[in-house]
C-alpha positions in Angstrom: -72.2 164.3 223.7 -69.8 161.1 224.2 -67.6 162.9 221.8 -67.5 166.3 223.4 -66.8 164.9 226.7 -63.8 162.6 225.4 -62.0 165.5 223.4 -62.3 167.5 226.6 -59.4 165.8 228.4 -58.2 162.4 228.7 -58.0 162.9 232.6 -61.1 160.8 234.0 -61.4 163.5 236.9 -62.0 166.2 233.5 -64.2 164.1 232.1 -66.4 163.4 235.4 -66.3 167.6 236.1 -67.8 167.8 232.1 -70.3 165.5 232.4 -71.1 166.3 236.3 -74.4 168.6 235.5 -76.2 166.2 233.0 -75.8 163.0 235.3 -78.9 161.3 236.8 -78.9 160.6 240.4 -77.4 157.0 240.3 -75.2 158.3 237.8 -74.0 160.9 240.2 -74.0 158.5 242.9 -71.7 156.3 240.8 -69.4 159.6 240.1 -69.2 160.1 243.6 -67.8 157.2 244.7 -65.5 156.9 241.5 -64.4 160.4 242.7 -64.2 159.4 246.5 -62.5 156.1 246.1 -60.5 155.7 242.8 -57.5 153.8 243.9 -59.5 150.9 244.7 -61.9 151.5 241.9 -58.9 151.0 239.4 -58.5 147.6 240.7 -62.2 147.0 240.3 -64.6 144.6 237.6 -67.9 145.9 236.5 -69.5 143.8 238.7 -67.5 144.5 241.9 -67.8 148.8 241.1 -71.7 148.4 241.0 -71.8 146.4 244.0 -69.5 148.7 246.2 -71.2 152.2 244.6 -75.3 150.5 245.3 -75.9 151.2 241.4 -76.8 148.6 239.1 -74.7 146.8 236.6 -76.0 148.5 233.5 -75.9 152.1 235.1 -72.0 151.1 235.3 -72.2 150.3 232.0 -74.1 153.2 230.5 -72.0 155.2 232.7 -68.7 154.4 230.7 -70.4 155.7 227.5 -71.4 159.0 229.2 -67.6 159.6 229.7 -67.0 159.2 226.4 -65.2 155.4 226.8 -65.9 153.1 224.9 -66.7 150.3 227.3 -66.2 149.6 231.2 -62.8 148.2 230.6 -61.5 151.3 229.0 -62.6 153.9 231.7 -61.2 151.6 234.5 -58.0 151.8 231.9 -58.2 155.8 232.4 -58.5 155.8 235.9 -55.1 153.4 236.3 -53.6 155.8 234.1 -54.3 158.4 236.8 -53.7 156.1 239.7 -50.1 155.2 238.2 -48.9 158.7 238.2 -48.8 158.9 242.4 -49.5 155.4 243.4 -46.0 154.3 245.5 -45.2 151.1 245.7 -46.1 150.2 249.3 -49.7 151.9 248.3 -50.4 149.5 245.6 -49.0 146.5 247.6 -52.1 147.7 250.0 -54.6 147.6 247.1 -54.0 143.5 246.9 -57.1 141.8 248.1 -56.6 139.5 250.8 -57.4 136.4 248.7 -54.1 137.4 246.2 -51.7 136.2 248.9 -52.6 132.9 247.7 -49.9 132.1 245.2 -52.3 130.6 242.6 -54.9 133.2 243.1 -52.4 135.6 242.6 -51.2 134.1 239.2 -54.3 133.9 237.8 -55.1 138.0 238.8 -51.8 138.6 237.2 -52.1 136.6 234.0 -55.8 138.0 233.3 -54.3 141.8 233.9 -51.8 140.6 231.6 -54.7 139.3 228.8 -56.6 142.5 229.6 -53.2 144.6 228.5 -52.7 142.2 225.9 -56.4 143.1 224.4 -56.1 147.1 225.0 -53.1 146.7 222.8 -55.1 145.5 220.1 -57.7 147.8 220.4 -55.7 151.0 220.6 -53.3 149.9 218.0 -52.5 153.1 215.6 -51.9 151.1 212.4 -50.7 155.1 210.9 -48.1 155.8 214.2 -46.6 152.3 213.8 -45.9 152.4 210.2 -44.0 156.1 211.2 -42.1 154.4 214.1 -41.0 151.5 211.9 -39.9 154.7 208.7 -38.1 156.5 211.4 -35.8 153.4 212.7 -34.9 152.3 209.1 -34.0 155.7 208.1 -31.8 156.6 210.9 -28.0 156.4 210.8 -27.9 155.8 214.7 -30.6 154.9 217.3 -30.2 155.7 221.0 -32.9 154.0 223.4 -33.4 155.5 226.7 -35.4 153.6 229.6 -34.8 153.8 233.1 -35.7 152.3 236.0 -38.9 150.0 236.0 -38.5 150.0 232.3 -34.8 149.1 231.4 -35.3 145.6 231.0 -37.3 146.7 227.9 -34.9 149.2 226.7 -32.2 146.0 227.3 -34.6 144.3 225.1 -35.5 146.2 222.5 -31.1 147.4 221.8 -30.4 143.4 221.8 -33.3 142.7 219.6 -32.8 145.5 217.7 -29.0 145.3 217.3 -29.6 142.0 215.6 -31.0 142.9 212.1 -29.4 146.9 211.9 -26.0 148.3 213.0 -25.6 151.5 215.2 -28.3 150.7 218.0 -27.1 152.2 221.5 -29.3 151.8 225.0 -29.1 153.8 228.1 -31.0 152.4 231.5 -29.9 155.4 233.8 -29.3 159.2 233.7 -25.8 160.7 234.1 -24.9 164.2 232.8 -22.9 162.4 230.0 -26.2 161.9 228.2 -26.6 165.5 227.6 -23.5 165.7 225.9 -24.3 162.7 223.7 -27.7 163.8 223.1 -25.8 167.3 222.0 -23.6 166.0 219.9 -26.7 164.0 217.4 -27.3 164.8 214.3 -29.7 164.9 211.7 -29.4 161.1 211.1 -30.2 160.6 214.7 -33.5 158.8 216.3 -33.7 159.2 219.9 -36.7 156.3 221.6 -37.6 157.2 224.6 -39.4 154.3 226.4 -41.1 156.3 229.6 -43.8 154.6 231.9 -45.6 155.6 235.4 -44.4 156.8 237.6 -42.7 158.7 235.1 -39.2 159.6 236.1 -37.9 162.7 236.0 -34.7 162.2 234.6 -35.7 160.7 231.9 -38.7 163.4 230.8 -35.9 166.2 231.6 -33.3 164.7 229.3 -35.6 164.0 226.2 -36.9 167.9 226.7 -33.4 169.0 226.4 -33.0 166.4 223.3 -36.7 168.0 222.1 -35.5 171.3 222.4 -31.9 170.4 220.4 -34.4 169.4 217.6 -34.1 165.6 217.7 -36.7 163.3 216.2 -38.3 161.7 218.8 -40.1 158.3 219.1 -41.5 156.9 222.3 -43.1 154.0 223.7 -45.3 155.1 226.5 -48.4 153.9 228.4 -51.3 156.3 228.8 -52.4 159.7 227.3 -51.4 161.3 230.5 -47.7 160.7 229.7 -45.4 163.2 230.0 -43.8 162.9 227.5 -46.3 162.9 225.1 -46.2 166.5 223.9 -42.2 165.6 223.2 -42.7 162.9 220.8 -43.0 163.2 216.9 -44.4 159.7 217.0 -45.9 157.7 220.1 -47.2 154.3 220.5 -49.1 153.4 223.2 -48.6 149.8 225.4 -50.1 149.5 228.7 -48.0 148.2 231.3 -50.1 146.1 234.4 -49.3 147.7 237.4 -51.7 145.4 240.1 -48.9 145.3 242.7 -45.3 146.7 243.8 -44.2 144.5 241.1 -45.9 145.2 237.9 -45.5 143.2 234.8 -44.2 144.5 230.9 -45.8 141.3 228.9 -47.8 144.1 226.7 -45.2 146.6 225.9 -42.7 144.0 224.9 -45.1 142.6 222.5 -45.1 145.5 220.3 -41.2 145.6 220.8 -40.9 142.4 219.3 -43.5 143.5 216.1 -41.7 146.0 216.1 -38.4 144.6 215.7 -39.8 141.4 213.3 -41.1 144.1 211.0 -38.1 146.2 210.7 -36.5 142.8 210.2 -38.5 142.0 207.2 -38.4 145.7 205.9 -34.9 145.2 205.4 -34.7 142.1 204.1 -32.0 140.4 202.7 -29.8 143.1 204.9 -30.8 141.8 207.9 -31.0 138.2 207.1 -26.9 138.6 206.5 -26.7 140.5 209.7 -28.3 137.6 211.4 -26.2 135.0 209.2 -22.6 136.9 210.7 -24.0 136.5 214.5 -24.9 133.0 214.3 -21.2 132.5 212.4 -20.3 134.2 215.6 -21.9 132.1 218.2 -21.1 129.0 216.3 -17.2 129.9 216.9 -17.4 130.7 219.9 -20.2 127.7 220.7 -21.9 129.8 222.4 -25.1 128.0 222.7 -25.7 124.7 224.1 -27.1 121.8 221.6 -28.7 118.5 222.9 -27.3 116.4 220.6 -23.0 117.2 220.9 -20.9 114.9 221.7 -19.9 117.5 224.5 -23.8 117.5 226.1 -24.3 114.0 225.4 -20.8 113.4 228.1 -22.1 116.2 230.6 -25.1 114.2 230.9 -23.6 110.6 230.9 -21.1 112.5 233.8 -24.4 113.8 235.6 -26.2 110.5 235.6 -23.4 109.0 237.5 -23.4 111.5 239.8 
């Protein structure tokens, strides 16, 4: 049954409408108030969903199986991934518990979301997608990374780490027309990596269907089953981003950037390890890079002490 329900849709409201007419009457009671309330429901533990639906702990529990998740933590996952695609940010700033305005409180909500992200990470990890996303980067001739918005600092990221052990590495953090043309103008020996999270901007969903439709291999990092772009992508790994607040935080996603990166790094060896050798020739010319123990930091700070 768990399996049926699951492989009917990924959307919890599908999964509540298949499993509607077999539920018990706490269970229904508990599908109700999902249904009624699931904003603050995404925000919610176990414990707290029992208390605010008048069920008991375990029929919260058993519940999650009945959908087809495989625990608690992974159907209040699905509804976020619902809640993300509409939520605006001065809805979710109303979703912080009064208690979160303390500043320590607050840390401590963000950095467990953050260890929660951090463990679904793990969990879903596709062992078989990852070892395609890693194939497809080495054997392109170019990669172009596009991430707007919420997500550029990634996309910023991922071209600078990137850049740093393989040559022809290009990033875009916001749409203009001229993308089109360069998206037109790939070839074969092109990888397009689309990095797309909620709230899903159209821009960038419209300018890797025109690059799907020109027949570009696409790769994307994305955050839910629900993503549009999805159904775009020849490969797709999967990296929730916490999205508590207005804010939000990318701590998960830009862990599997940097495997990402440190295994392509490795894959290529002796190539990158030059590449590498060349930058840090670079920086050492240009002394980029401050080091505790020159003559020149050792006189800045004799200059600040008297200071």
């Amino acid at each position: 049954m768990n399996q049926t329900i699951a492989d009917a849709d990924s959307d919890i409201f599908a999964r509540l409408a298949t499993a509607s007419p077999k539920l018990s009457r706490k269970m229904a009671q508990l599908g109700t108030f999902i249904s009624q309330h699931h904003v603050s429901v995404a925000f919610m533990s176990a414990r707290q969903l029992a208390s605010a639906a008048g069920v008991s702990l375990a029929t919260v529990v058993r519940f999650a199986g009945i959908l087809g998740y495989r625990g608690y933590d992974e159907l209040r996952a699905g509804i976020q991934d619902r809640v993300n695609i509409d939520l605006t940010a001065v809805e979710r700033w109303r979703t912080l518990p009064i208690n979160s305005r303390s500043s320590s409180g607050l840390l401590r909500r963000i950095i467990n979301a953050d260890i929660e992200a951090f463990h679904g990470l793990v969990r879903d990890f596709s062992e078989p997608q990852f070892e395609k996303f890693v194939r497809a980067v080495l054997d392109a001739r170019r990669v172009t990374i596009f991430g707007f918005r919420y997500v550029a600092p990634l996309t910023t990221y991922f071209v600078y780490s990137l850049s740093k052990v393989r040559a022809n590495v290009r990033g875009f953090t916001r749409g203009d027309s001229s993308l089109y043309d360069r998206v037109r103008l790939m070839d074969d020996g092109d990888v397009v990596v689309a990095i797309v999270f909620a709230r899903y901007p159209r821009d960038v969903v419209e300018l890797i269907r025109y690059a799907h439709a020109q027949g570009r291999r696409i790769l994307t990092i994305t955050d839910s089953p629900l993503s549009p772009i999805l159904p775009l992508a020849d490969v797709a790994l999967v990296a929730k981003a916490v999205n508590l607040d207005f804010v939000g935080s990318l701590a998960a996603p830009a862990a599997l950037i940097n495997c990402l990166v440190s295994t392509i790094g490795a894959r290529l060896g002796g190539k990158a390890l030059r590449r590498l050798q060349m930058l840090e020739d670079a920086a050492a010319t240009a002394d980029i890079y401050v080091h505790a123990g020159s003559p020149r930091e050792a006189a800045r700070r004799r200059y600040a002490s008297t200071r």
